[in-house]
N, C-alpha and C positions, 0 to 999 in steps of 0.2 A: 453067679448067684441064681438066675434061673434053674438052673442044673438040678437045685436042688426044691424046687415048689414046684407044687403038680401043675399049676396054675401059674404063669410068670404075670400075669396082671394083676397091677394094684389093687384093683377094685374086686381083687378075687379071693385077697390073703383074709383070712381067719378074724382078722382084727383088723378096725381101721390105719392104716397109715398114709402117715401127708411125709414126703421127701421135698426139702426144699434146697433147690437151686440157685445159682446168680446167672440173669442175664447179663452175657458178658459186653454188651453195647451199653448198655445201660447201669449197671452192676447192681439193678433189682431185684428182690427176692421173687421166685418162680414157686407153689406150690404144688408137686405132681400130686394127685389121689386116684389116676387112674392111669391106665397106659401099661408101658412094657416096667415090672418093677427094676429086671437088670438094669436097663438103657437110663430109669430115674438117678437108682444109686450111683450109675456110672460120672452121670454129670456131677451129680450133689460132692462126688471129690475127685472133681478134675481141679485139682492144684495147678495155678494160673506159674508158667513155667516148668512146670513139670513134667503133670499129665496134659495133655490135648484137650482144648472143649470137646462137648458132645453135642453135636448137632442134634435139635428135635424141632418137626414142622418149619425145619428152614432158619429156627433159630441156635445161636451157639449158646451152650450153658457151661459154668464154671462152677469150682468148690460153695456149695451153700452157705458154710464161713465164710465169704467174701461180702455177703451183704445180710445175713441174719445167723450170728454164730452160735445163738442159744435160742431156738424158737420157739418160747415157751408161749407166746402168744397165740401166734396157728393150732394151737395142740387145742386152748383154751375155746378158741373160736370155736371148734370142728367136737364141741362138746367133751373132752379129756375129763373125767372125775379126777384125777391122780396121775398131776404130773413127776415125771422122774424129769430132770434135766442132766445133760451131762456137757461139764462148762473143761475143754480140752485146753484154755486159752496157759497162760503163763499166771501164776501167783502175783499177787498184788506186791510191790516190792521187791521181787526179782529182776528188776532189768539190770542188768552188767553195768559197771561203770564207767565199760566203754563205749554203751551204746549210746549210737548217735542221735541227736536232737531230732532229727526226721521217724528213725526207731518209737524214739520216746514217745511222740503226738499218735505216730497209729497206735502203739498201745494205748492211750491215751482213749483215743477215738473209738477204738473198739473195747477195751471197759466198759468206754459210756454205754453201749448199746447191750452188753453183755449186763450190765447188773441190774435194769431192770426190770429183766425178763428174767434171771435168776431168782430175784423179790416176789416172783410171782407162780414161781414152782414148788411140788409139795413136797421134795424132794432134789438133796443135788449132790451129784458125784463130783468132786473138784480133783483127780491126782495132780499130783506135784510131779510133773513132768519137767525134764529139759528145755532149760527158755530157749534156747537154739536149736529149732525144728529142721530138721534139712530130708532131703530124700538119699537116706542112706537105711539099708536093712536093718544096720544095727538101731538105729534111731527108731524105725517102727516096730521093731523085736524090743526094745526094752519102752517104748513107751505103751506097749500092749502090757507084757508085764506089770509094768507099777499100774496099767490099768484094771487090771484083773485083782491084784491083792489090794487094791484100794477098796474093788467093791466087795472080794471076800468080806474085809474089815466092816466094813458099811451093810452087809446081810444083817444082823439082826437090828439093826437101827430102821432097817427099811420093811421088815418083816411087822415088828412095833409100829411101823407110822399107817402101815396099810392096816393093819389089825383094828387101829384104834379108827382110822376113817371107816372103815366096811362091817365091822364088825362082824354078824353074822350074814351078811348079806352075799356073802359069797364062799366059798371055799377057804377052808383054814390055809393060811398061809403055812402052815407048818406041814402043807403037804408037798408045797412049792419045791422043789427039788436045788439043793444048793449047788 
């Protein structure tokens, strides 16, 4: 990721960004806003079995989904006019019917946390991804896919929502490159 900013610190990028993490002692949400931007994104999805935590200041950090999977709140805090959310989680009603009762409660659990921070964004991209997530290429090869045509689909819905918030206060969206 660095590779590609002139600048690899947060607090250097064009536009504010907050990347948030889980401490993995604790499984608290971790805000970065400053620091190395690679090293934040890195932890933000170290997938707990997967990927390795990433050490930062001595601490280990994990997947940011792990303890805030839609943070629409921190956006809100840190002043956001116009949030976009983007909710990766599984459809309400997809769980298999043979997923187990232990399955069932963390979706469960993390719904709770996910819907009312989506209730609070101006904006949300939900694809209909594969409820059985695993680390296999083909699995992030097609769930990039359905995520990409999901937001083609969702371009002028999101074009209309910033139009009618900003009006002329900024730049025609229709200059916005699709």
């Amino acid at each position: 990721m660095n590779a590609g900013l002139q600048d690899p610190r947060l607090e250097a990028l064009p536009r504010r960004v907050i990347v948030v993490a889980t401490r993995r002692g604790d499984k608290q949400p971790r805000y970065f806003t400053s620091g190395n931007a690679g090293v934040a994104v890195r932890a933000s999805a170290a997938m707990p079995g997967i990927v390795s935590p990433v050490g930062i200041g001595g601490v280990e950090y994990e997947d940011g989904d792990e303890s805030f999977p839609v943070p629409v709140t921190p956006a809100r805090q840190a002043g956001a006019r116009f949030v976009i959310a983007v909710d990766v989680s599984a459809r309400p009603g997809s769980t298999p019917a043979d997923a187990s009762p232990a399955l069932r409660e963390r979706d469960n659990r993390r719904r709770a946390r996910i819907e009312p921070e989506v209730a609070r964004a101006d904006f949300l991209f939900h694809p209909d991804l594969d409820y059985r997530a695993g680390p296999f290429r083909s699995y992030f090869v097609s769930s990039r896919q359905r995520g990409e045509a999901h937001a083609r689909e969702l371009l002028p819905a999101l074009r209309a929502a910033l139009d009618e918030r900003f009006e002329g206060r900024r730049r025609a969206v229709s200059e916005v490159p699709a």
